[in-house]
C-alpha positions as a Python dict, from the first residue, in 0.01 Angstrom:
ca = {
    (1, 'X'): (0, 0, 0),
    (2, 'X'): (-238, -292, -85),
    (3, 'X'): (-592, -317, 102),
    (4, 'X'): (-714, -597, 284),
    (5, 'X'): (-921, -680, 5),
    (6, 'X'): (-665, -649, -284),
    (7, 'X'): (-424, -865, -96),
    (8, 'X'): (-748, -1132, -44),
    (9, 'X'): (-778, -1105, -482),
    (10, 'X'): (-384, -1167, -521),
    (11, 'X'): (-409, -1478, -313),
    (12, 'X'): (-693, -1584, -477),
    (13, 'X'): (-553, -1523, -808),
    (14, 'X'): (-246, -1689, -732),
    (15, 'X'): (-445, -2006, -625),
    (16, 'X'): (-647, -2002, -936),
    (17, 'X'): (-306, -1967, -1129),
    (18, 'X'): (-149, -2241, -938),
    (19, 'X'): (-426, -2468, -996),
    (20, 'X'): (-384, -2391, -1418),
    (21, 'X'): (-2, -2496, -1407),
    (22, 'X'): (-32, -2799, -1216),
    (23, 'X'): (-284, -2892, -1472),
    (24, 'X'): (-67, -2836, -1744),
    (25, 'X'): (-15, -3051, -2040),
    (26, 'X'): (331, -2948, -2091),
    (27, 'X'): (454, -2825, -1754),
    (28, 'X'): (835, -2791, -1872),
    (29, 'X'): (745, -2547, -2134),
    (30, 'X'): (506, -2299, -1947),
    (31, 'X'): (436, -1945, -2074),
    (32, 'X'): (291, -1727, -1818),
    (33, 'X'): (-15, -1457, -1999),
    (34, 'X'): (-96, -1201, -1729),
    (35, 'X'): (-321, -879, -1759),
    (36, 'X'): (-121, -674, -1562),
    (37, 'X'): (285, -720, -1545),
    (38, 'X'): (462, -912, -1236),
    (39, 'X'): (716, -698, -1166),
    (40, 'X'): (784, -331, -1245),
    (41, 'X'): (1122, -118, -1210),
    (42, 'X'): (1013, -41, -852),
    (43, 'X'): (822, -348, -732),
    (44, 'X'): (1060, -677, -880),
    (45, 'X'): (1055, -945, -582),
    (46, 'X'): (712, -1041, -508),
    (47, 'X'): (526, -1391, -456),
    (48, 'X'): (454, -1396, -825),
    (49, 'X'): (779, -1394, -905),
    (50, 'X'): (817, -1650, -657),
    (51, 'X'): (573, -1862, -776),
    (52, 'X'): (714, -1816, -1170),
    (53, 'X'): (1070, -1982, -1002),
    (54, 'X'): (892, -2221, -826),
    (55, 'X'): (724, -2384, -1150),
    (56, 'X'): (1012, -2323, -1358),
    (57, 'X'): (822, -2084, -1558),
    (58, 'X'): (1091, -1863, -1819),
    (59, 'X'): (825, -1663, -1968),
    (60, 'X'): (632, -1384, -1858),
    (61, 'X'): (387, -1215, -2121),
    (62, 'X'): (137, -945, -2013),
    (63, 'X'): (-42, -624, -2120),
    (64, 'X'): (-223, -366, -1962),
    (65, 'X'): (107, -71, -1945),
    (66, 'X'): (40, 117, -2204),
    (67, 'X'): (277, 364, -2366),
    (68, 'X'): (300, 625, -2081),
    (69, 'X'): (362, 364, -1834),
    (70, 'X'): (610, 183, -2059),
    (71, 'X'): (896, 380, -1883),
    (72, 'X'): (828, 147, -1551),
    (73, 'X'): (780, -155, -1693),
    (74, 'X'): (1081, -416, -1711),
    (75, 'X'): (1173, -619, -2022),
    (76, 'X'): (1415, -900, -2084),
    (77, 'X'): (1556, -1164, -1899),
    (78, 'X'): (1619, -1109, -1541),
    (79, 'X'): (1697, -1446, -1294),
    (80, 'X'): (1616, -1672, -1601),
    (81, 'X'): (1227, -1524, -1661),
    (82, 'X'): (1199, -1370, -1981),
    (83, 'X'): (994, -1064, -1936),
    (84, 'X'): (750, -938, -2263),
    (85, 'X'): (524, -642, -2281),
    (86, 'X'): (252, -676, -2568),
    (87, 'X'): (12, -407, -2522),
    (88, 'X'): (-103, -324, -2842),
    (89, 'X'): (12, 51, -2880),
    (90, 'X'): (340, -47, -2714),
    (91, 'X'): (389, -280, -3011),
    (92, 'X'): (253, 11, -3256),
    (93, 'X'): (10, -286, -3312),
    (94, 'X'): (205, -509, -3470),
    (95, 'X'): (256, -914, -3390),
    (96, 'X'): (496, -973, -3121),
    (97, 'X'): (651, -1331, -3169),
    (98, 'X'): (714, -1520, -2814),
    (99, 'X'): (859, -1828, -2967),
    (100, 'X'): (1052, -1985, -3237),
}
């Protein structure tokens, strides 16, 4: 259950994200870098999901789940967004290539 106050910081971070893509060089080729992942195996349909459909974004990178919250995290393509978890450990701290 989100607070008052964390759903205030979502919008807000949304907005701030909103106003980066729109100001995009290359708008048709967006990848999406996010501290903390937009969906998880329990939480998958959410307005930043929305948002990634809206701009025709296909590629979601993010962090933050380390290895014992690996188990929740989703990977892979799911409704044309490829999903990527980089956190360091989770990689065993090696590269992780996004693109060819």
């Amino acid at each position: 259950m989100q607070s008052e106050e964390d759903k205030k910081i979502y919008e807000h971070e949304l907005l701030r994200l909103k106003m980066s893509v729109e100001s995009a060089a290359y708008p048709d080729n967006i990848i999406l870098f996010t501290h903390y992942p937009p969906i998880l195996r329990s939480f998958r349909s959410n307005k930043m999901v929305d948002f990634m459909k809206h701009y025709n974004i296909h590629k979601s990178v993010f962090g933050h789940i380390h290895l014992s919250g690996a188990k929740n995290v989703v990977e892979g393509d799911i409704d044309g967004i490829e999903y990527r978890l980089v956190s360091c450990d989770y990689s065993e701290f090696m590269p992780v290539k996004l693109a060819d």
